[in-house]
N, C-alpha and C positions, 0 to 999 in steps of 0.2 A: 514825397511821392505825388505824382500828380496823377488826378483821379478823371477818369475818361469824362467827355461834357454826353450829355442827349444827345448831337449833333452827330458827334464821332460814334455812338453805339450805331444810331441806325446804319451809319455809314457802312459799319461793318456786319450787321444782320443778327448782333445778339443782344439780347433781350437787358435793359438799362440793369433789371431786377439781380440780373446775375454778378455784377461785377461792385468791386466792395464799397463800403460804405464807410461813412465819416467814424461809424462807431469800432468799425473793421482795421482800425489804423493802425491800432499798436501790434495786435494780431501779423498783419503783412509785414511791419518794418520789423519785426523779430522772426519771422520767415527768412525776408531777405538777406537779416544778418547770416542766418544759422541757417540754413536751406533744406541741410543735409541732418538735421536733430529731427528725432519722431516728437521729443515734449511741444514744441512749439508746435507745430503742426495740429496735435491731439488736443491742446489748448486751445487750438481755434475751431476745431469744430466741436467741444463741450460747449464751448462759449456760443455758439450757432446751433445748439442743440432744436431750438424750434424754428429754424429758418426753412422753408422751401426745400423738400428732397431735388430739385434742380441745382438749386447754391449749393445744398450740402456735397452731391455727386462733381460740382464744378472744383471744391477743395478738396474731395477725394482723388480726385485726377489727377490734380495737381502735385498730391502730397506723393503719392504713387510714382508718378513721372519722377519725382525729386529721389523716393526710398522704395522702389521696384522690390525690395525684396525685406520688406512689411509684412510680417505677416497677421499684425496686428490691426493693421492698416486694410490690409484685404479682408479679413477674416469679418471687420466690423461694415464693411463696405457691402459685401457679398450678403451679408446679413439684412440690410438697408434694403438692398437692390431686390432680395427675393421679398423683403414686406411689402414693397411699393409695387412689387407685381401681383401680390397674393390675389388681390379680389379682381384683377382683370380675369378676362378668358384666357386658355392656352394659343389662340389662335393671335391674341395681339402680337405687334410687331416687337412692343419692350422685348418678351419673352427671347427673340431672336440676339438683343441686344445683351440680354442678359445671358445665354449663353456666350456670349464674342467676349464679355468680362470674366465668364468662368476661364475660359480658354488662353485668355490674356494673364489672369492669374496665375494658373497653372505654368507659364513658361518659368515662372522662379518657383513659385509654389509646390512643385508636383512630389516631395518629398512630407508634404503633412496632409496627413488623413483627412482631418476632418475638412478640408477646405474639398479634396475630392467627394466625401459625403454629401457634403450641401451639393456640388454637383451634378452628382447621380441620383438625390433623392431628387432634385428639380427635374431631371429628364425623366426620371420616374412618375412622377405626377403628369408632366406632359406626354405622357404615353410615348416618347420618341425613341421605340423598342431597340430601332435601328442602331441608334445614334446615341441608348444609352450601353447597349450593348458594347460596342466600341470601347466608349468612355469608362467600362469595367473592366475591360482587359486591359486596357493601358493603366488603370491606375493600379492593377496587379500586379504590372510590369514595371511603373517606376516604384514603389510601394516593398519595403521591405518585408520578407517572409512574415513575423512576427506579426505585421499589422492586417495580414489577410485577412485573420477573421473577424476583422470588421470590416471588411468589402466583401465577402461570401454571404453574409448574411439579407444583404439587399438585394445582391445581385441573383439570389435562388428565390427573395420574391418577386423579381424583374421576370424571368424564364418560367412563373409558376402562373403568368396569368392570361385569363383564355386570350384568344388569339395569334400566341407566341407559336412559331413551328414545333411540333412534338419533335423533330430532329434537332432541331434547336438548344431545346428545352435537354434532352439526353446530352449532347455534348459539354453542355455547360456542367450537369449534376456528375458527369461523370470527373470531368477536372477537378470538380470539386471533393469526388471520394478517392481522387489523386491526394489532396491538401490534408483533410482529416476523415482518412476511410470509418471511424465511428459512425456517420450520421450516414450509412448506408439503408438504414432504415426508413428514410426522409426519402430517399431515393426509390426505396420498394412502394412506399405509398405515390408517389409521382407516376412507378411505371403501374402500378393497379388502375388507378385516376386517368391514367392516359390509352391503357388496354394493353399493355406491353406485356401480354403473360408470361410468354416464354421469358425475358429479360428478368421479369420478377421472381418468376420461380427458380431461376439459375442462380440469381443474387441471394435470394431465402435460403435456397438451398447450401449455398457458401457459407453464409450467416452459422449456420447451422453444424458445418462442417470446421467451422476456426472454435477451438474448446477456447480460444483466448476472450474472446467477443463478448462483449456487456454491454447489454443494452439500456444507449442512454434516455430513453422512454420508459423505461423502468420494466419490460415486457421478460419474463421468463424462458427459459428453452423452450418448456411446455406449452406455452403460448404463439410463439415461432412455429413450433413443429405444427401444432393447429393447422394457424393460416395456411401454410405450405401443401399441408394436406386436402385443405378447405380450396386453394386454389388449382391444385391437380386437380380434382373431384370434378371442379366446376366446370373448367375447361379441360376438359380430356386431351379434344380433340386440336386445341390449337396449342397444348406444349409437348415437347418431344425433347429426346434426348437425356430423361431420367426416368428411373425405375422406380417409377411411382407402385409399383404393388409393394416391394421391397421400402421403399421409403415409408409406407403406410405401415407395413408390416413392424417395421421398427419401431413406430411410435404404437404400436400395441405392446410391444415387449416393455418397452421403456415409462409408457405412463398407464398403470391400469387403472386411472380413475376417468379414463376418459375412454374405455376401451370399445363399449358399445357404440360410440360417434363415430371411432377410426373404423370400424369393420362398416357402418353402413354407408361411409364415406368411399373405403375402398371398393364394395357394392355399388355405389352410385358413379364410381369413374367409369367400370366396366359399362354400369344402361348406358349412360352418356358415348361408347364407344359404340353401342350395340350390341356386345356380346352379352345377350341377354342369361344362357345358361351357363357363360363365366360368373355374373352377376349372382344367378342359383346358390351357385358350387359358394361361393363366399356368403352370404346369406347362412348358408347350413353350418357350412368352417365354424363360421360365428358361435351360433345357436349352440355350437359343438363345444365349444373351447371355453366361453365367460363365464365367470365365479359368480357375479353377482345377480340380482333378479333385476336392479334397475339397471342392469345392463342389458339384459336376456331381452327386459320388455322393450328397449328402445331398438335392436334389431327386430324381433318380431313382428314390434310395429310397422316398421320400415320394409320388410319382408311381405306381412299382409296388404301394405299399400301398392308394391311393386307387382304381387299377380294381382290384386283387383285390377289395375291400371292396363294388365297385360289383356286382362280375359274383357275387360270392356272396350280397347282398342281393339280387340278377335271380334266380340259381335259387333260393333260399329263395321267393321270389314267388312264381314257376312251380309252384311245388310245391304251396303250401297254395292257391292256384287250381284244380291240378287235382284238390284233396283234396275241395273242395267244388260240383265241378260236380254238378248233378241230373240223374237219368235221362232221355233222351230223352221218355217216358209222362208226366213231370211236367210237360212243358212244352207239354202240349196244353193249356192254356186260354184262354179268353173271352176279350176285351177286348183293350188296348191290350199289356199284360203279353204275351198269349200273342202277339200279331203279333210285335211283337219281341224275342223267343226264337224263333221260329220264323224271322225273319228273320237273327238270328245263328245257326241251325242251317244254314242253306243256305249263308252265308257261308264257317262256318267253313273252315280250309286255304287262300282266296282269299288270295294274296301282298300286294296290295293292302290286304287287312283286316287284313292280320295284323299285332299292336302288341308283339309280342314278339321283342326286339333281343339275344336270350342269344348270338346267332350273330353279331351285329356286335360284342358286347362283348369274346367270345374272341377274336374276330380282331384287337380293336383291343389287349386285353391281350398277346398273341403278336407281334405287330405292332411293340409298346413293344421287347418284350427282343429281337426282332432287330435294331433299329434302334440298339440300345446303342452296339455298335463304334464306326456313324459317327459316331452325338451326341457318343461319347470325342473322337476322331479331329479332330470339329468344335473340343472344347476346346482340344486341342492346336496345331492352329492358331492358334486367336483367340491363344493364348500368345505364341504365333512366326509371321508368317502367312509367314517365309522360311525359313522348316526343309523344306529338298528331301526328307529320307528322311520325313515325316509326309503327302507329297503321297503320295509311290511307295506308301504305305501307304493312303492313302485309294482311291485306284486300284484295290489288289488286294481290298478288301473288294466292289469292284462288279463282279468278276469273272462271267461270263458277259450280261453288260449293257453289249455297246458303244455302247453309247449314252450312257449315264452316264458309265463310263473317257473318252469322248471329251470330255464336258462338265468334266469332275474336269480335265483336262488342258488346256482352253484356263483352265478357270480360277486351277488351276496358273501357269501362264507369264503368266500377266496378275498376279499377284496378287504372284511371287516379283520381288526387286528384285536382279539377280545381285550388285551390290556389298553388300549385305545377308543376303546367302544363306548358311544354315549348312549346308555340302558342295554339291555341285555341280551348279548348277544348270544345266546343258548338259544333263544327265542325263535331265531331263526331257522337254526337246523329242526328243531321244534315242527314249527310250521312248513317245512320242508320236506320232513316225514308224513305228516300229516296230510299234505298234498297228495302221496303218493296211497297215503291207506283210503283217501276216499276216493281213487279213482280204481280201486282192489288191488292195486300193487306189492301187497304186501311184501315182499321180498326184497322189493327197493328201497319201502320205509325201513327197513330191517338194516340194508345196508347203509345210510343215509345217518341210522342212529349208533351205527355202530363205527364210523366218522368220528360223527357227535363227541363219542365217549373218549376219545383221543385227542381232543383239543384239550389246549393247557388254558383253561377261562381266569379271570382273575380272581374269582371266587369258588371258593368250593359250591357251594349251593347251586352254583349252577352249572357244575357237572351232575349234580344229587338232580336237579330239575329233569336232565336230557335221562337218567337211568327211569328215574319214576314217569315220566312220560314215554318211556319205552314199555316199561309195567303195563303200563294201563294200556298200550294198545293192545298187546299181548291181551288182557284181559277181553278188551271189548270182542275180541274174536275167540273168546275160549277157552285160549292156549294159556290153560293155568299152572300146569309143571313149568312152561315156558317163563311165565313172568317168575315165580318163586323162583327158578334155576339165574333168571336176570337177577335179584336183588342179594343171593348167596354169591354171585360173582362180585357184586358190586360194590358189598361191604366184607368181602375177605379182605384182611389186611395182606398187604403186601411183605414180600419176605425179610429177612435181612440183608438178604447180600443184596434183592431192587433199593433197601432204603441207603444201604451202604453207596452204592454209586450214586443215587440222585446225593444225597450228600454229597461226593466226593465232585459232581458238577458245579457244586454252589447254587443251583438255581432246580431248587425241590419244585415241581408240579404237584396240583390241586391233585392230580390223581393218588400221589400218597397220603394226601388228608380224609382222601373219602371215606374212609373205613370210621372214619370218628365223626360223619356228618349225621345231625338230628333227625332230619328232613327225612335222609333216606331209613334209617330205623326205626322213626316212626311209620312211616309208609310199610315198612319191609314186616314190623310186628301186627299190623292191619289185616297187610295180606296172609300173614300165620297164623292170626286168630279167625278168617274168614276161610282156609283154604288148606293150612296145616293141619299136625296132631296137637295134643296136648303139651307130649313134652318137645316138639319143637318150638312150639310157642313160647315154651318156659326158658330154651335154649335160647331166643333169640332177646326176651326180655332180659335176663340171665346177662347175657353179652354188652346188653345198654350199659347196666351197672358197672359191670367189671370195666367198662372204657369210660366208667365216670362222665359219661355225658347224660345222663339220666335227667328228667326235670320233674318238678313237683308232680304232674299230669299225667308222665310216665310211670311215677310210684301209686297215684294211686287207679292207673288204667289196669297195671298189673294185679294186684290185691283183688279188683274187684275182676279180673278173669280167674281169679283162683277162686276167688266166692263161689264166683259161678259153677265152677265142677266140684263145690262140695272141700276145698281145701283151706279150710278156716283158718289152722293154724299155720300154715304156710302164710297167708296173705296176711296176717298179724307180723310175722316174719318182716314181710317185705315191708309193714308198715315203721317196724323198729329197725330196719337200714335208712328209712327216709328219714325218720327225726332225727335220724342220726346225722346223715348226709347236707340237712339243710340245717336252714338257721332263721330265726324270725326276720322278716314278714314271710318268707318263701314257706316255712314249714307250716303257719299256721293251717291251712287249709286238712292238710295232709293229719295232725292234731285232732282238729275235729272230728272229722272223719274216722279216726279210727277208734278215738274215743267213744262214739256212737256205735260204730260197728261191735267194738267190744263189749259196750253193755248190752247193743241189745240179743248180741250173741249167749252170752254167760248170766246175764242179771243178777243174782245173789248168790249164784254156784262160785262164783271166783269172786267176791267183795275185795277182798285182801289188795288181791292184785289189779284190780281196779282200783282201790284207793291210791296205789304206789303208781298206777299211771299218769292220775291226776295229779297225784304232787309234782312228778317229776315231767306235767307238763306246766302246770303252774309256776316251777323254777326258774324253766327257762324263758317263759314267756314275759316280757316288758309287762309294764304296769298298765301303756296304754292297749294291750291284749287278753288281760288277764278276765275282764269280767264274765265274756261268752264259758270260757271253762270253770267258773268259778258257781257259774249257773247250771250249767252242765254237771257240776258237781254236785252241787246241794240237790239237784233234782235224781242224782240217784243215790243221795242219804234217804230224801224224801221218801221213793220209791222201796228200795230194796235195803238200807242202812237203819239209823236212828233219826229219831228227831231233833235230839241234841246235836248231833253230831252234824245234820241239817242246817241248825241255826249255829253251831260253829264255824260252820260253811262260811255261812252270811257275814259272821262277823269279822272273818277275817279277809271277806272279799272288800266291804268297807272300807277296812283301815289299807287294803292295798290299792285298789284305784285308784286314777287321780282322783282331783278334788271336781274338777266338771263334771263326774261320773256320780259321785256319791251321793247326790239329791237321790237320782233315781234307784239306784241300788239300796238304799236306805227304806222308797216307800215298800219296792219290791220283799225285803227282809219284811217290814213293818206288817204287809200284807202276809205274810206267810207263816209270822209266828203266831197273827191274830187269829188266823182260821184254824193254826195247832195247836198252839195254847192259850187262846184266847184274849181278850184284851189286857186287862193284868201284865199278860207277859208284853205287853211291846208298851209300859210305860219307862221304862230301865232305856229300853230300844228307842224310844224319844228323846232321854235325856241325854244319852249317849251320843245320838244325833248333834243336837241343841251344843255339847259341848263341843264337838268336835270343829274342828277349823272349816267353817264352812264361808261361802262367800254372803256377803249382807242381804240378798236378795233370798237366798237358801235359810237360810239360816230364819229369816221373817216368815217363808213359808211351812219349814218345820213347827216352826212355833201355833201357828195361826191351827194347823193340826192337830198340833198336839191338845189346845185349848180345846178345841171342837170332843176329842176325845175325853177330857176332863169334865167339858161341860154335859155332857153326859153320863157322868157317872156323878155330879155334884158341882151346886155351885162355889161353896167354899175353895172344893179343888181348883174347879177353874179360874176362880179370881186370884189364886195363887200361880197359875201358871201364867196369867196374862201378867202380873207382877215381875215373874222370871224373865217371860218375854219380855216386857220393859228395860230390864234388868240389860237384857242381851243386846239390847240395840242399841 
């Protein structure tokens, strides 16, 4: 090979540096053999790896020229060509040059991606929107479907950056939700960003409308339906062609955790349109319709900001109208002008004429925040429409307005379901009547509780409430045959043939239990001992028994109304059904009681039979009951019996009590026999103590007693008892 002289370069204009070297020899003559081999060639430029990007680009040419359809060869070339222009400007002349190699490449190349990438990411960096636009669609064009999306991907940041035509910018994203219609949401933030609302909302609105659609932004229907609604709102007036009240409306049905935003959204499409008393009317819709309270408050809100807004845009009005009225003198002229000026001078003040509403707006503004409690009140309802203490609340907010409380109250009892009801819903009709007796209605609370008595409550007691609360008003006016004739109606038992069909219903009402309710026989024996005869009273006492609903208090209320008229042994009677009827701890009181009454009725006229009370209440009573009668007892040996018999008492109350008890009933004996028979007799009564099973602490302080009592009578005794005491411990 002969190798060009100095002479011969200059002669031909290129530079000595380019053309090969002594060390380049074996390189070229293994070219020349094999022209058409990629190894040789790629050998020679490793082997020139630090040579001059000039020399390197002069054997890339070369090789190129020789295997045009390299893409090995290009791919590392193109690679080369965009480093060696990286730090120039976009404005240098390479850069043109280095597009003419893109271009040149491409002629065999135009079938592999990434060689187009470097392409368009270079015209991308060059800003050359034109020219890289172009260069996207054609390599969509040669470029199999498959490998698109890696050309959509550059090419949507190519059209997304400012300066690009918005018509532009649409044409391309649109082609592109041709290719993969998922990333039509990339497309709705483009037309939001570029103000395309109507486009946006049609598109949202599609989204919205394909149940197939997953959004790959990870964003929810719910969140969709938002925006959508968020950008109706906003723009009223520049989208059309969707029924934005109906689209709103929907997303109230469909998401109620968001229901307070959609109604004051739907409210803020209408201000934005103008229709300001459309805007009203949904404001109240609202108010009307949500369950929850942070929902209530977020229209409310939104409510009291729109009339403030309203009534300070009315007086700002007011004002620069009446900054620019003209003096009366100016308005004397000619023609049609001065008629009417002079015809609105006469007007002026006429109420008729007058278009100035600042006085309906305050009031409707005032109007709003008085009305809050109930709008609350209504919430709370719709929440619960069986919550009794939210009625008795809605009630007192209409105070001085019986009319209202009246309407509040039949809607009340119509609306509460008593087996649904949370607290008690008797209450109402209650208070219902009540209403009407203090405004002198009598007649109406009469008919109101006579309602009452025919609802089926879930509990009896509170049908027994609504009769005894009828009682008493009967009472408070008088009408005392009235109330007695109300509680004989109201604990008549019902027949057999009414129990026979509520049976055959399956579904018994309270009203056939009433006849067996506590409440109302107590109540009912009150008013007979305050208002009947004797033996009505007895009748109705009488009737407890016989339906076994009697209670301790009951037996001895009765006993002691028989006291009272002189019926001793009657009320003794009723004392031996109760012992009868109960059982310890219920009977004890009832025990007492009559134990007392009987001695100190009889004293030592009937012993006998008082002795046989007290045993045979002592039998039945537990060991932990037994002392109070066991006391009771000895004290009427004491009294009217023996004294023996007294201190038998004692000893057998002892040995029956527990043992926690026996300290003190022991001193009590000790004390009682000392003062009957004197000391002598309670040293047996010590030892007995001493021996009995007492607990360690008991047992040291009987001792320590007993000593004190010896050592009074002798010291020999008592150093024998402190010996025993030792003995004992």
């Amino acid at each position: 090979m002969v190798i060009p002289t100095a002479a011969s370069s200059s002669a031909t204009g290129i530079s000595p540096d380019l053309y090969p070297t002594q060390d380049d020899l074996p390189y070229e003559e293994e070219i020349l053999r094999e022209p058409f081999k990629l190894k040789g060639w790629w050998r020679y430029l490793v082997a020139r790896a630090g040579a001059p990007f000039k020399k390197r680009s002069v054997i890339y040419e070369r090789a190129l020229k020789a295997l045009p359809g390299s893409y090995k060869l290009w791919h590392a070339y193109l690679r080369e060509r965009l480093d060696a222009v990286r730090p120039l400007p976009i404005s240098h002349r390479s850069y043109a040059s280095l597009n003419n190699t893109f271009e040149r490449a491409l002629v065999t190349m135009h079938k592999m991606p990434r060689i187009w990438l470097l392409y368009l990411r270079s015209l991308y960096e060059q800003r050359l929107l034109t020219r890289a636009r172009r260069a996207f669609d054609r390599a969509l064009r040669a470029l199999p479907v498959t490998q698109h999306d890696r050309i959509w991907a550059p090419y949507l940041d190519l059209v997304s950056l400012p300066g690009v035509p918005v018509e532009t910018s649409l044409r391309v994203f649109r082609r592109y939700l041709l290719f993969d219609p998922a990333h039509v949401e990339d497309f709705i933030e483009f037309l939001l960003r570029s103000g395309r609302w109507q486009e946006a909302a049609d598109r949202l609105a599609g989204v919205l409308n394909d149940d197939s659609f997953h959004s790959i932004k990870g964003k929810t229907r719910h969140q969709l339906w938002l925006e959508l609604c968020d950008l109706l709102t906003r723009h009223a007036t520049e989208v059309a062609g969707l029924k934005v009240d109906a689209i709103i409306r929907g997303g109230i049905r469909r998401f109620t955790d968001e229901v307070g935003r959609l109604w004051t959204s739907l409210a803020d499409y209408y201000v934005r349109r103008g229709l300001y008393e459309k805007a009203r009317d949904i404001f109240e819709e609202g108010l009307a319709t949500v369950t929850t309270v942070r929902d209530f408050s977020v229209i409310f809100e939104a409510y009291t900001q729109f009339e403030q807004s309203a009534l300070a845009a009315k007086l700002e009005t007011a004002e620069e109208d009446s900054g620019s009225e003209v003096d009366d003198g100016a308005d004397e002229k000619g023609g049609k002008d001065g008629v009417a000026k002079l015809a609105k001078k006469f007007l002026h003040g006429f109420w008729l004429n007058d278009d100035d509403d600042t006085d309906l707006r305050l009031a409707r503004f005032e109007r709003l925040f008085d009305r809050r409690p109930e709008l609350l009140n209504s919430v709370l309802l719709r929440q619960n429409p069986h919550n009794v203490e939210q009625w008795h609340r809605r009630v007192k907010l209409f105070e001085g307005d019986p009319a209202r409380q009246a309407l509040t109250y039949v809607e009340a009892v119509r609306t509460v379901d008593p087996m649904k009801a949370v607290g008690k819903p008797h209450t109402l009709w209650v208070a219902f009547a009540r209403m009407y007796e203090n405004h002198n209605r009598l007649d109406s609370a009469e008919e109101v509780f006579k309602k009452a008595t025919q609802v089926n409550y879930k509990a009896v007691d509170h049908l027994a409430s609504v009769w005894c609360e009828w009682a008493e008003m009967e009472l408070r006016h008088k009408n005392f045959p009235k109330a007695l004739e109300l509680m004989r109606q109201a604990t008549a038992e019902p027949s057999v043939e009414v129990k026979r069909r509520a049976a055959a219903d399956g579904n018994e009402p309270v009203q056939m239990k009433l006849h067996k309710s506590l409440r109302l026989w107590s109540f009912y024996v009150d008013l007979e001992e305050s208002l009947g005869t004797l033996e009505s009273t007895r009748a109705v006492y009488e009737r407890i028994l016989d339906l076994r609903i009697a209670t301790p208090q009951i037996i001895l209320n009765y006993a002691f109304f028989l006291e009272e008229h002189k019926y001793f042994e009657d009320a003794f009677k009723v004392y031996e059904r109760g012992v009868k009827i109960f059982k310890y701890p219920h009977v004890r009181d009832i025990w007492v009681t009559y134990l007392s009454k009987f001695v100190k009725r009889y004293g030592k006229t009937k012993l006998e039979r008082a002795r046989e009370l007290f045993d045979h209440a002592i039998g039945q009573a537990p060991a932990e009951e037994v002392k109070p009668l066991y006391l009771q007892y000895a004290k009427l040996e004491e009294d009217y019996g023996l004294a023996k018999r007294a201190m038998s008492v004692y000893d057998q109350a002892v040995r029956a009590v527990p043992d926690s008890e026996k300290l003190g009933l022991y001193e009590i004996y000790i004390r009682r026999a000392s003062e009957i028979f004197g000391l002598p007799k309670t040293r047996e009564i010590y030892q007995q103590a001493i021996d009995t099973v007492l607990s360690h602490g008991d047992v040291k302080i009987m001792c320590m007693k007993y000593a004190d009592l010896e050592k009074s009578m002798g010291k020999l005794i008592a150093l024998a008892t402190y010996i025993t005491m030792h003995q004992n411990m």
